[in-house]
ZADREN-975528 format. One record per residue (C-alpha): z, y, x; residue in three letters. Coordinates in steps of 0.001 Angstrom, whole numbers, padded with zeros to 6 digits, always signed. Each point is the difference from the previous one (the first is absolute). Example, Ala and Ser with C-alpha at 12.3 -4.5 7.8 and 13.67 -1.06 7.14 Angstrom:
<recs>
+007800-004500+012300ALA-000660+003440+001370SER
</recs>
This chain:
<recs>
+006159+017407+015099UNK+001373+000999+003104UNK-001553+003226+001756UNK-001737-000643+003468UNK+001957+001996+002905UNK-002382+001949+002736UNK+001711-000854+002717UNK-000130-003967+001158UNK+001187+000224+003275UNK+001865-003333+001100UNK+003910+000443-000918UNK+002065-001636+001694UNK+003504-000984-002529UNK+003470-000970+001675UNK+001235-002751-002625UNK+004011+000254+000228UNK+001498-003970-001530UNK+004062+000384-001081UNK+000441-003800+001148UNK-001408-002018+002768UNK-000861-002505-002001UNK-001487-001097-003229UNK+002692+000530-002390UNK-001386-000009-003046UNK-003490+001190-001914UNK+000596+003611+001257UNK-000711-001160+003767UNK-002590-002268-001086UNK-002221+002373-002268UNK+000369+002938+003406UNK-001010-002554+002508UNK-003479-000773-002673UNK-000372+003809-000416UNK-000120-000011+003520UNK-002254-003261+000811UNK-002392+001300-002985UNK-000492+003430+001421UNK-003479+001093+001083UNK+000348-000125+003760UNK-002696+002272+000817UNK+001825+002761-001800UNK+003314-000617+000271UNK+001885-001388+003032UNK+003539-001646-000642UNK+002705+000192+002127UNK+003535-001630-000574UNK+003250+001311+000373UNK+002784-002565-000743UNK+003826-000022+000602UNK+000019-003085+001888UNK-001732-002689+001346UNK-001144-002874-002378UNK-002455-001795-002267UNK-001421+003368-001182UNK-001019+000355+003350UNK-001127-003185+001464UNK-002088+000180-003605UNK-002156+003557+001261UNK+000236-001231+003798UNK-002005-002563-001223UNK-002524+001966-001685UNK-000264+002813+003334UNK+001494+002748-001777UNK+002976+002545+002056UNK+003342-000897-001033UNK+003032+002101+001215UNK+003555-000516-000104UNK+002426+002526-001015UNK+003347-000572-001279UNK+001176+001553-003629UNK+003770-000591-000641UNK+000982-000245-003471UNK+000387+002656-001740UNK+003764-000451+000415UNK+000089+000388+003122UNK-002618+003101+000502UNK+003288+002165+000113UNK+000886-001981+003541UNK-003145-000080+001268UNK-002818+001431-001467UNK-001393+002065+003415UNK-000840-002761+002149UNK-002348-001532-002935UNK-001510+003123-000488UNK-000835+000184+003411UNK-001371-002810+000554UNK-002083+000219-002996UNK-001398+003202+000849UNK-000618-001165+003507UNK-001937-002843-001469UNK-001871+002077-002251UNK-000497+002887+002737UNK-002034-003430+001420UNK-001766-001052-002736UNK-001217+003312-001168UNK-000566-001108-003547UNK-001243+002485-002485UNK+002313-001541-002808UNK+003228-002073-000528UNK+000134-002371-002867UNK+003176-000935-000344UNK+000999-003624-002214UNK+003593+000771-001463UNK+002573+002627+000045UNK+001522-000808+003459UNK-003466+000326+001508UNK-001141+003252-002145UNK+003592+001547+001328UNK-000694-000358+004069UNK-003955+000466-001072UNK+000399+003349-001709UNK+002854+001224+002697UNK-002585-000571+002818UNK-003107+000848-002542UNK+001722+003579+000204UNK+000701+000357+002972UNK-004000-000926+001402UNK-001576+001402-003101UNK-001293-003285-001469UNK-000355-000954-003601UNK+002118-002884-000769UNK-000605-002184-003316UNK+002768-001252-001703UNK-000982-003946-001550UNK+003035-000268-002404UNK-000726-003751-001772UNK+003949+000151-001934UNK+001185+000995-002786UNK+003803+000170+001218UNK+000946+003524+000436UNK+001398+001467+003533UNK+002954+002341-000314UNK-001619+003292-001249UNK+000090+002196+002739UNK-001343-002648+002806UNK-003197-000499-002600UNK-000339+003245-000767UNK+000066+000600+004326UNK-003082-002321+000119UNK-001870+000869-002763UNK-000030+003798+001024UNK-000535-000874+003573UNK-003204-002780-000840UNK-003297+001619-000814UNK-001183-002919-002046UNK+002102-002736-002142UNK-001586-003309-000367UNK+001972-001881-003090UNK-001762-003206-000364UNK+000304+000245-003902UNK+001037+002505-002553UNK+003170-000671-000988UNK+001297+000150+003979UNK-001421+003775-000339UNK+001846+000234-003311UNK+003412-001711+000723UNK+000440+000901+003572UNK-001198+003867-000251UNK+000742+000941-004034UNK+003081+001722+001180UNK-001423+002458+001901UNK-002180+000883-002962UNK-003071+001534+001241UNK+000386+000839+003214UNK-001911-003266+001937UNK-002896-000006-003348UNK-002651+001237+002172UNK+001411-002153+003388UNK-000229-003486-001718UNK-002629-002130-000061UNK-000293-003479-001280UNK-002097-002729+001360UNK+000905-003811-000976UNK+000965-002444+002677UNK-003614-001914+000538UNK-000213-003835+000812UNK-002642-001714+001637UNK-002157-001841-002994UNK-002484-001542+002261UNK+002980-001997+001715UNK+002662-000396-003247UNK-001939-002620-002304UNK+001120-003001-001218UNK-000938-003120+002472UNK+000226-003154-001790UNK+000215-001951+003461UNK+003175+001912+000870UNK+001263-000657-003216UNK+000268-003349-000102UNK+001306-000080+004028UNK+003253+002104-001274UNK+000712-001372-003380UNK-000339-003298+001923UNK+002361+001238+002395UNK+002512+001955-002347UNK+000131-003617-002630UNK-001919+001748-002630UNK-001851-002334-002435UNK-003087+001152-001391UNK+001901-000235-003688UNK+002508+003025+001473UNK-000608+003830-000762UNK+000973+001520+002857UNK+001909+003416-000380UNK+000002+002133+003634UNK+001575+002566+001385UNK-000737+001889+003285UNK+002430+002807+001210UNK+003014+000464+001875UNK+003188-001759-001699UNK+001865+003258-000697UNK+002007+001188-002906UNK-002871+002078-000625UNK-002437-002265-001084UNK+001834-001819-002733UNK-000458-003819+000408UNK+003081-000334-002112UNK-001632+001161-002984UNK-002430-002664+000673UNK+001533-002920+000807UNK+002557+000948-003040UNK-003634-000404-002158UNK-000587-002833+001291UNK+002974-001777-000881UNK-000651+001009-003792UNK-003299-001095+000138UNK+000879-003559+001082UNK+002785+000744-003021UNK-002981+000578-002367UNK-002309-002690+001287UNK+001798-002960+001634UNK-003544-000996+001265UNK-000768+003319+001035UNK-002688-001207+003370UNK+001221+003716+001836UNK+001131+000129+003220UNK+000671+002964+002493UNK-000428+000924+003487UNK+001208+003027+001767UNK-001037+001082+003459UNK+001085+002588+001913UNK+002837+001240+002887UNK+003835-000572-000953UNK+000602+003527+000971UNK+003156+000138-002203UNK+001906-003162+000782UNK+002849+000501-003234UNK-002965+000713-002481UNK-001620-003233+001193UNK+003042-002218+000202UNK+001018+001725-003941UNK-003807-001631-000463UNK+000918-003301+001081UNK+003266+000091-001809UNK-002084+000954-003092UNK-002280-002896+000124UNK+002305-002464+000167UNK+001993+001395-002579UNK-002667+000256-002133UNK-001326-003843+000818UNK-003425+001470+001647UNK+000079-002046+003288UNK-002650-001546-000459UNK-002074+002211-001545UNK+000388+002934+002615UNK-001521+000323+003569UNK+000593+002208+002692UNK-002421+000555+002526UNK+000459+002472+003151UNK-002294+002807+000269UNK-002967-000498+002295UNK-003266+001807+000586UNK-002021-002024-001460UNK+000452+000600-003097UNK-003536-000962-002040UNK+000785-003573+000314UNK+003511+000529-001750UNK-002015+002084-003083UNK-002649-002600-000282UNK+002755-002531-000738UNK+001657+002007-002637UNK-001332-000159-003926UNK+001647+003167-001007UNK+001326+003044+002112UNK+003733+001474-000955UNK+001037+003461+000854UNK+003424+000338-001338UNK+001534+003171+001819UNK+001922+002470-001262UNK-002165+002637+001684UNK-002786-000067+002230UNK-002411+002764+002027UNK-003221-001598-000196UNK+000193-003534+000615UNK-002447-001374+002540UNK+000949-003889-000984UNK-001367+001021-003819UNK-003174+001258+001210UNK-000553-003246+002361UNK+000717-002299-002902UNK-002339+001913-002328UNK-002491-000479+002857UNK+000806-003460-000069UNK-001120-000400-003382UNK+003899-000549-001505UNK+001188+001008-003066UNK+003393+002061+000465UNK+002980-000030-001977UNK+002186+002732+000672UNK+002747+002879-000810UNK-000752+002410-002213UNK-000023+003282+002523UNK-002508+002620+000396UNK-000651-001156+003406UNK-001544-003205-001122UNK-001671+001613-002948UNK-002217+002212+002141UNK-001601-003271+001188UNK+000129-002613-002790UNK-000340+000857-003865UNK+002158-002448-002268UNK-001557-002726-002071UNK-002920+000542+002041UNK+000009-000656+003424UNK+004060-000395-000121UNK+003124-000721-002075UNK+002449+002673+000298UNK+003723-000522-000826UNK+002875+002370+000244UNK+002360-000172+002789UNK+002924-002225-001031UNK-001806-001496-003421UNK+000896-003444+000980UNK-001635-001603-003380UNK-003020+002082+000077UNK-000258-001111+004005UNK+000430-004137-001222UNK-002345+000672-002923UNK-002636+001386+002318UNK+000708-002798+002598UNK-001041-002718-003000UNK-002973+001558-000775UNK-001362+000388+003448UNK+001314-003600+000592UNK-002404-001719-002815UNK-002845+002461-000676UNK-002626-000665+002877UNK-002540+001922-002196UNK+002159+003149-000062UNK+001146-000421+004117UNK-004024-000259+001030UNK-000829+002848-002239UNK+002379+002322+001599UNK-000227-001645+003464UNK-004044+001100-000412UNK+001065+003627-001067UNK+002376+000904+002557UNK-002617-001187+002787UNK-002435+002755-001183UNK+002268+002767-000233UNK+001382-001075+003542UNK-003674+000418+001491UNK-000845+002751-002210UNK+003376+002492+000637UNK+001952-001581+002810UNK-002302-000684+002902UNK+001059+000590+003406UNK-003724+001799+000753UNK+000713+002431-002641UNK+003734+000206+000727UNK-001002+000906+003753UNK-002861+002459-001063UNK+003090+002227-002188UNK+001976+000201+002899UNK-002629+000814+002452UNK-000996+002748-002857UNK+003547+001472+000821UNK-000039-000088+003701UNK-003463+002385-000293UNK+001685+002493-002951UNK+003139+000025+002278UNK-001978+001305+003196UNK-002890+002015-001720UNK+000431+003571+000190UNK-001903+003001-001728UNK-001985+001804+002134UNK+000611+004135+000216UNK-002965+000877-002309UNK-001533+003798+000082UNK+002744+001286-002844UNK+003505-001256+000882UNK+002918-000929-002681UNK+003136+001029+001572UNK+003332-001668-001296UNK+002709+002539+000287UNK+003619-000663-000154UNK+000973+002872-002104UNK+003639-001130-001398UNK+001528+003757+001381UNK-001520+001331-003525UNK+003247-000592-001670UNK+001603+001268-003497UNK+001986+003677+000987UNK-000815-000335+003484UNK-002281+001619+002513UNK+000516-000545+003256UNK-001872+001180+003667UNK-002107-003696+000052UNK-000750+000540-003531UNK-001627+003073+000885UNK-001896-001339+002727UNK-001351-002631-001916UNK-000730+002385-002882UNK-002448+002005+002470UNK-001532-003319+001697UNK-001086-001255-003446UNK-001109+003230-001130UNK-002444+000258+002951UNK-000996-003338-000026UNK-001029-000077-003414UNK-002660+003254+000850UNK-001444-002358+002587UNK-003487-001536+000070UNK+001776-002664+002472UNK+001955-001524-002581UNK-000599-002073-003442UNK+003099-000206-001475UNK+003806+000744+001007UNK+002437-002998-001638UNK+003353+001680-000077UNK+003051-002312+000259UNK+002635+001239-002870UNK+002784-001236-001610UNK-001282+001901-003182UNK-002808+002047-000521UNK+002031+002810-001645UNK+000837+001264+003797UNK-003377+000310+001245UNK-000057+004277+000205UNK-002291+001401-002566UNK-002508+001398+001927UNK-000770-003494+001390UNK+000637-002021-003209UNK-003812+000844-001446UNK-002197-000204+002572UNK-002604-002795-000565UNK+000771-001456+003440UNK+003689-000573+000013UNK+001069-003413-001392UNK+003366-000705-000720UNK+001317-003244+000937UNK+003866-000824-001533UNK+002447-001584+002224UNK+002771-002097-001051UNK+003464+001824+000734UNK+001495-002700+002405UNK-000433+000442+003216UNK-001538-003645+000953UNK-002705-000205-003203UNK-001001+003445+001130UNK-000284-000904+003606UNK-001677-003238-001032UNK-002626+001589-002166UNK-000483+002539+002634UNK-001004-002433+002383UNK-002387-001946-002336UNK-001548+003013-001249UNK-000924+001235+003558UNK-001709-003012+000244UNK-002018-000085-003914UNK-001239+003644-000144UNK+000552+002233+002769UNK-001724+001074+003521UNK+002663+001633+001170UNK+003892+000406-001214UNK+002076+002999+000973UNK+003743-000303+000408UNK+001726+003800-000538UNK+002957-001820+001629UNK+000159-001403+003429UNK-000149-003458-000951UNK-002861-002784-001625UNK+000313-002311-003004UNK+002792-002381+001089UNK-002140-002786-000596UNK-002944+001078+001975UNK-003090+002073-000355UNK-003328-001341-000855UNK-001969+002672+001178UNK+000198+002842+002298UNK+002743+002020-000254UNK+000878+003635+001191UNK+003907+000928-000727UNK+001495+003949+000793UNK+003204+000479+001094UNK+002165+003198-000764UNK+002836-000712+001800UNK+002675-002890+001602UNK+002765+001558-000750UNK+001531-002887-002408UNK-000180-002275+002721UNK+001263+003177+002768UNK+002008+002175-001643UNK+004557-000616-000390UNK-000053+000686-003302UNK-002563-003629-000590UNK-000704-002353+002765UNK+003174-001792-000441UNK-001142-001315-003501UNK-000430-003539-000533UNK-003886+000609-000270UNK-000239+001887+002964UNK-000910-003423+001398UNK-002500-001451-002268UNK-001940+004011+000009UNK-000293-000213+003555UNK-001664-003286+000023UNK-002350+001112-002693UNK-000707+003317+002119UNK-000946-002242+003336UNK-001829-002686-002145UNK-002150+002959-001587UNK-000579+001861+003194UNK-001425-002898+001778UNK-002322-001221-003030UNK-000966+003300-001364UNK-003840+001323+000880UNK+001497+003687+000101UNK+002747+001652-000074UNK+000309+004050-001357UNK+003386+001845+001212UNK+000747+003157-001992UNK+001168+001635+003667UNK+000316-000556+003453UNK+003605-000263-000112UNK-000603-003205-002188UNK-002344-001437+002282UNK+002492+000511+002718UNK+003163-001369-002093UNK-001986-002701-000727UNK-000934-001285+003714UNK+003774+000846+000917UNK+001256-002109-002440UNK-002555-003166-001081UNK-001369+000277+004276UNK-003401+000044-002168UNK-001958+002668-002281UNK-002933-002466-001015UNK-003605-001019+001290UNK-001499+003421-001530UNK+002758+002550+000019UNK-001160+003910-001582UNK+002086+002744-000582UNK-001292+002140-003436UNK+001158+002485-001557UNK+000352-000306-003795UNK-001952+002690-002333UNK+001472+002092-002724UNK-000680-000121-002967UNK-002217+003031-001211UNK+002580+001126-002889UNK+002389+001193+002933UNK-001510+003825-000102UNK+002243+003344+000509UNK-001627+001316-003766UNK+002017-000172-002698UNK-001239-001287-002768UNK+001592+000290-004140UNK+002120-003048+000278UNK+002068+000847+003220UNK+002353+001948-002551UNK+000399-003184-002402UNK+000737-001835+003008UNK+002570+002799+000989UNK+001801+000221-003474UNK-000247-003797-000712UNK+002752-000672+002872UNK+001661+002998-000429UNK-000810+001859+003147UNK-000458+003629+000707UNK-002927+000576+003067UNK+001212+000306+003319UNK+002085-003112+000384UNK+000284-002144+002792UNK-001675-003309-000145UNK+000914-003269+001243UNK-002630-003026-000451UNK+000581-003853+000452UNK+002028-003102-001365UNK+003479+001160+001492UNK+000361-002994+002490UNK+002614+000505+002833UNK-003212+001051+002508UNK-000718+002746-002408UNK+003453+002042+001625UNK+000627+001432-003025UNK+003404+000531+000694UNK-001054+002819+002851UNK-001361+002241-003136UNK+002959-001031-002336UNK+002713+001576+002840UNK-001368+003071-000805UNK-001010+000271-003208UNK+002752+002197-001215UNK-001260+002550+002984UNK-003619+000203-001089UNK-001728+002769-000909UNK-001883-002219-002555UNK+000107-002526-002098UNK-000248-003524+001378UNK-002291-002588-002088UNK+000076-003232+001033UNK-003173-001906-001623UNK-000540-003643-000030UNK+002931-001380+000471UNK+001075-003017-001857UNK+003382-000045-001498UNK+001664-002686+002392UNK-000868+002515+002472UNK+001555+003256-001499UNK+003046-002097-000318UNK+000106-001060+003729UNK-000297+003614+001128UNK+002226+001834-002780UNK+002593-002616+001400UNK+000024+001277+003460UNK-000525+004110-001081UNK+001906+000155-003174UNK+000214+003700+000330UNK-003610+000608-000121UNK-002488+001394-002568UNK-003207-000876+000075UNK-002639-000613-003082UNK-001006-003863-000068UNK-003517-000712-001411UNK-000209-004440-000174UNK-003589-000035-001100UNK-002456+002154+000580UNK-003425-000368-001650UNK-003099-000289+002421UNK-001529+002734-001996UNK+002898+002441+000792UNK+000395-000447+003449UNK-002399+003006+000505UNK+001610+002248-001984UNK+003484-000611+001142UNK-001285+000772+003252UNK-001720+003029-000561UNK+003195+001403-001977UNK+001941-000409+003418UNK+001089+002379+002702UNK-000135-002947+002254UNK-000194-003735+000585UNK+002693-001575+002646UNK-000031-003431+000885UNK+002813-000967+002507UNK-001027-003352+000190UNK+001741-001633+003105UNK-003189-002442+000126UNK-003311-000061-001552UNK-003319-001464+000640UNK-002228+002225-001339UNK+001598+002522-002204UNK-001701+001312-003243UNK+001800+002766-001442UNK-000550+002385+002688UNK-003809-000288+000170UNK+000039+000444-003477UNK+002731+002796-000395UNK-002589+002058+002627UNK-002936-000881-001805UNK+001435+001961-003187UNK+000979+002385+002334UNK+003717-000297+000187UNK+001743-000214+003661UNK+001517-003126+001312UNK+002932-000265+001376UNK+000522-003149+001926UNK+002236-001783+001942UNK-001015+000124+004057UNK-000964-004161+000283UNK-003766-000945+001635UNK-001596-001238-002657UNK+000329+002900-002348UNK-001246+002641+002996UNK-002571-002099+000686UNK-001317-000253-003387UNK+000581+003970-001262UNK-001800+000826+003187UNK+002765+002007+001290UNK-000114+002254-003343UNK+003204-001004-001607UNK+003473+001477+000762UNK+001906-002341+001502UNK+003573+000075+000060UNK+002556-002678+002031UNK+000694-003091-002365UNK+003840-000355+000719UNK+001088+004188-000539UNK-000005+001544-003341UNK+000696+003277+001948UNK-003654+000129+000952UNK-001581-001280-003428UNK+001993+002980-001396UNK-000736+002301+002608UNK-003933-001001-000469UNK+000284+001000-003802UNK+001397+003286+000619UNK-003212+000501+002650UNK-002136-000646-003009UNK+001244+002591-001877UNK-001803+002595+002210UNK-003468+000404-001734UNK-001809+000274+003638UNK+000647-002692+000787UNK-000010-002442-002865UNK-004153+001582-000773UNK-000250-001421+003354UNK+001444-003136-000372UNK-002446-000529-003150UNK-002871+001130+001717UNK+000582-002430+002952UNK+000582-002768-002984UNK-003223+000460-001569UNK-002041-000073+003269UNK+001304-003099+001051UNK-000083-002084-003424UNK-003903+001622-000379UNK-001555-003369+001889UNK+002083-002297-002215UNK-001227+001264-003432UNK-001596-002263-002453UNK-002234-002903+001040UNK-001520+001310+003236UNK+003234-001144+001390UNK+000045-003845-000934UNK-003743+000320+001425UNK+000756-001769+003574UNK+001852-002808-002621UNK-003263-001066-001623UNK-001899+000420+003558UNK+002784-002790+001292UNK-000520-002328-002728UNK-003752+000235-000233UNK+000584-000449+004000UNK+002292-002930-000753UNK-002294-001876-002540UNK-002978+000313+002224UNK+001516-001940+002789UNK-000552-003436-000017UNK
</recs>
């Protein structure tokens, strides 16, 4: 039974047609939807390509209609803008609170402009014929609710994509109006009068377009060998419906004369009113080669026909053979006649299933029950959750990674941590590609729940999205950017640092582009937004003109195992990568903003040894290319459970980082009371406080220099001493306090 939604407001729907006029069942079957719907809770409005019947049809009934153009989609290269704009324009109008969208061409403008305004667009997909795989997948990940109007269209359009649109699908059967398809016996004998048919005849129809698609070959082949089997054979056929392919049809002609079937073969165009035409008819045919749903089955079943048909699992979700049907493989052409013969001269058998397939049409295929699915959609698709007391917060967390710990994952490390001590919050869902690299400190506390992402980048962004919208108040982004396929709920995101979009060294990649759309989008839909500095804040509004509708500058904490005491496993640590206390230490991934090549110069001329820790192979390379002559010790992984050590066994941490956003090491490095020595940018004197020794980025003279300073004991007892003041605020969880006060602050808003 379907669940009862709270709210029950009046929605109003934008109902986007491919065709401006009534092509086929698909147009037919949205325009019912749409003359069913319950008017005092749902209020259409149309949105067609162009003028035409579609429209004089709702004109008639009072309802908005709007024309926008869509090009095909082979032209949306030369002109896809315009559209756009003009369909956003029309739906800036409209207002509606969601877009349901018949066909792909419809669902590709719908979800470009759903984006864009932030409404939900449904995707009604009613083939079976697959789209090339990446425009499908585009509009699957981009709807937020598939309507297949059977089964197998979920199964045969989407089972290549696995399970990645499972949870987005939802099938509802095309619905017919019973109380208006029943047989009349009055317009019977008015068209079988008109069309020559004598009582004596069995008359085989067949409603659709005459396309490739739907087979009539296979038929009228049948046919043939039917008359072949039975010389007196009283069949006769009829087919009705639009010449849309003029070769298939005039192939049909040449067929039937080749095959002596003149006259025993009709052809009737296509016209609305189609219950006379099924009244006439003794026995419905359906003999495509594949079909969605078909709408013309379900209005002969209402019509109290029997149906003889294909063998496809289309068909077979609405007819069962040898009861209500007789179902014959594609291309069995002696099967097909033997079928024909039987329906031909067993009344008995045609009344019995004729009787059958009427029930099941009022029983399963209404249009009222049709209509009350879809309407069931249109309220799961705009309910939301409201913030309850406890919150469940959906965290991005995919910076735990195998053999790597970087400055984010530290931050988010120390959010979560916090969080989970709260009374504010139920239950923290954390994002991961496995749950191997959540850290071990957080991996057994009864709050955190680990949620696995799939390794590509679009599943994991899809899943994102729809899990922001299943379980969680609140989702937190460590990266300035959302889910690329929206977010459900509200959403705070932190960012570090610009610097791949601002810095030489990376804004000329190829995805410079696409992360500096992502950064916009997010800042302008995001319900806060934490910057680990001022100088990010600022970089930020230089560069995007925009640092979100709740900008706050925080601090990150440290974590509480960053103390100056040394404890029995520094020396393990130590001996484990062969170092000898007192070395210098370098921290971070070895990217070209890291200037490691100002330390490298003058390796051979330190005092010390230099340990660089961190860095990842690719990145040892780079620099040992450019200073072949130096000597350094290269650590690729380090451990999150060594990093404390390894600092405490130094005689100092540098970081000469060109650019940074926040910058970790140092913080910590003082916290284990070891001097930093840093290089003389903002960000890193605004977040040491002043306390670190800064040195120019661009001079090894004064980096070297700077060591040989330390060397005096003076003044390197009061370089710690300074250190360990400043970190004292930012120990353990007191610092991610003013964190949990903004998003118990956040989730309280309405």
């Amino acid at each position: 039974m379907q669940g009862a939604f709270p709210e029950q407001r009046k929605l109003k729907v934008a109902f986007v047609f491919n065709h401006p006029f009534f092509l086929g069942g698909g147009e037919i079957s949205f325009s019912e939807l749409i003359r069913t719907l319950n008017k005092s809770s749902f209020e259409p409005v149309i949105l067609l390509p162009s003028s035409g019947e579609i429209a004089a049809f709702f004109e008639k009934q009072k309802v908005e209609v709007l024309v926008t153009p869509f090009p095909p989609l082979k032209q949306v290269l030369d002109r896809p803008l315009p559209s756009l704009r003009r369909l956003l324009a029309a739906l800036k109008q409209t207002k509606p609170d969601i877009i349901h969208a018949n066909g792909s061409r419809a669902c590709f403008y719908s979800v470009l402009a759903g984006r864009l305004l932030g409404i939900p667009v449904l995707w009604h997909v009613r083939e079976t014929l697959q789209d090339l795989f990446f425009y499908d997948a585009f509009l699957g990940l981009a709807s937020k609710s598939i309507v297949c109007v059977s089964k197998s269209v979920g199964t045969k359009r989407f089972r290549r994509f696995g399970p990645l649109f499972k949870k987005k699908i939802a099938v509802v059967y095309n619905g017919v109006d019973t109380s208006r398809f029943v047989r009349d016996e009055q317009a019977r004998d008015h068209m079988r009068k008109r069309l020559s048919i004598q009582d004596s005849n069995v008359l085989f129809g067949m409603l659709g377009n005459i396309i490739h698609r739907k087979g009539y070959e296979f038929f009228l082949q049948s046919l043939a060998e039917a008359k072949k089997l039975d010389n007196q054979l009283p069949a006769k056929a009829l087919i009705v419906g639009r010449r849309l392919d003029t070769e298939y049809y005039a192939m049909l002609m040449r067929l039937i004369s080749d095959l002596h079937l003149q006259g025993s073969v009709l052809f009737e165009e296509y016209s609305e009113s189609v219950q006379p035409i099924l009244s006439a008819m003794d026995v419905f045919v359906l003999s495509s080669r594949s079909e969605g749903f078909s709408r013309a089955l379900l209005e002969a079943m209402s019509s109290g026909l029997p149906v003889l048909a294909s063998r496809i699992s289309e068909i077979e979700e609405a007819v069962a053979d040898q009861e209500n049907a007789l179902l014959i493989d594609f291309g069995d052409v002696q099967s097909m006649a033997s079928a024909i013969v039987t329906l031909s001269k067993d009344d008995a058998l045609r009344k019995r299933m004729a009787e059958r397939n009427r029930e099941r049409a009022v029983e399963k295929f209404d249009l009222k029950a049709h209509a009350g699915a879809v309407e069931h959609l249109y309220r799961r698709l705009t309910f939301r959750k409201q913030t309850t007391t406890k919150a469940t917060i959906l965290i991005d967390a995919r910076e735990f990674a195998a053999e790597r710990r970087t400055g984010i994952a530290r931050v988010l490390e120390g959010l979560v941590d916090a969080l989970t001590q709260s009374a504010l919050v139920d239950c923290v869902i954390l994002a991961v590609t496995s749950p191997e690299f959540i850290p071990g400190q957080l991996c057994n506390r009864d709050k955190v729940k680990p949620e696995i992402l799939n390794c590509s980048f679009l599943i994991s962004e899809h899943r994102l999205s729809v899990l922001s919208g299943l379980k969680a108040n609140l989702f937190i982004s460590p990266y300035p950017k959302l889910p690329l396929f929206g977010c459900r709920c509200k959403a705070v995101h932190v960012i570090h640092d610009v610097l791949d979009l601002t810095h030489p060294a990376y804004r000329k990649r190829a995805k410079a582009h696409f992360d500096t759309w992502r950064l916009r989008r997010s800042l302008e839909r995001a319900d806060l937004t934490w910057y680990d500095s001022q100088w990010s804040l600022d970089q930020t509004r230089d560069y995007a003109g925009l640092v979100g509708k709740n900008p706050r500058v925080r601090y990150p904490g440290l974590d509480e195992r960053f103390v100056p005491d040394r404890d029995e496993k520094d020396q393990s640590v130590w001996k484990k990568y062969g170092l000898n206390q007192g070395y210098i230490l370098a921290l971070g991934n070895g990217l070209p903003h890291k200037n490691l090549g100002v330390l490298l110069e003058i390796a051979d001329q330190l005092p010390r040894q230099l340990v660089l820790a961190g860095v990842s192979k690719g990145n040892q390379i780079y620099w040992e290319a450019r200073y072949p002559a130096s000597v350094a010790a290269w650590i690729h992984y380090l451990p999150d459970e060594d990093l404390p050590s390894l600092l405490r066994g130094a005689f100092c941490l540098v970081q000469p980082s060109t650019a940074e956003g926040y910058g970790y090491p140092p913080m910590e490095a003082m916290a284990c009371g070891i001097p930093a020595v840093v290089s003389d940018i903002p960000v890193l004197k605004e977040t040491t406080g002043g306390n670190a020794i800064p040195a120019e980025a661009d001079k090894p003279e004064k980096w070297l220099e700077t060591f040989r300073a330390l060397e005096n004991e003076e003044f390197y007892r009061g370089q710690v001493e300074r250190g360990l003041r400043w970190v004292e605020s930012l120990r353990g969880r007191k610092a991610w306090l003013s964190y949990v006060s903004d998003i118990e602050e956040l989730l309280n808003k309405n």
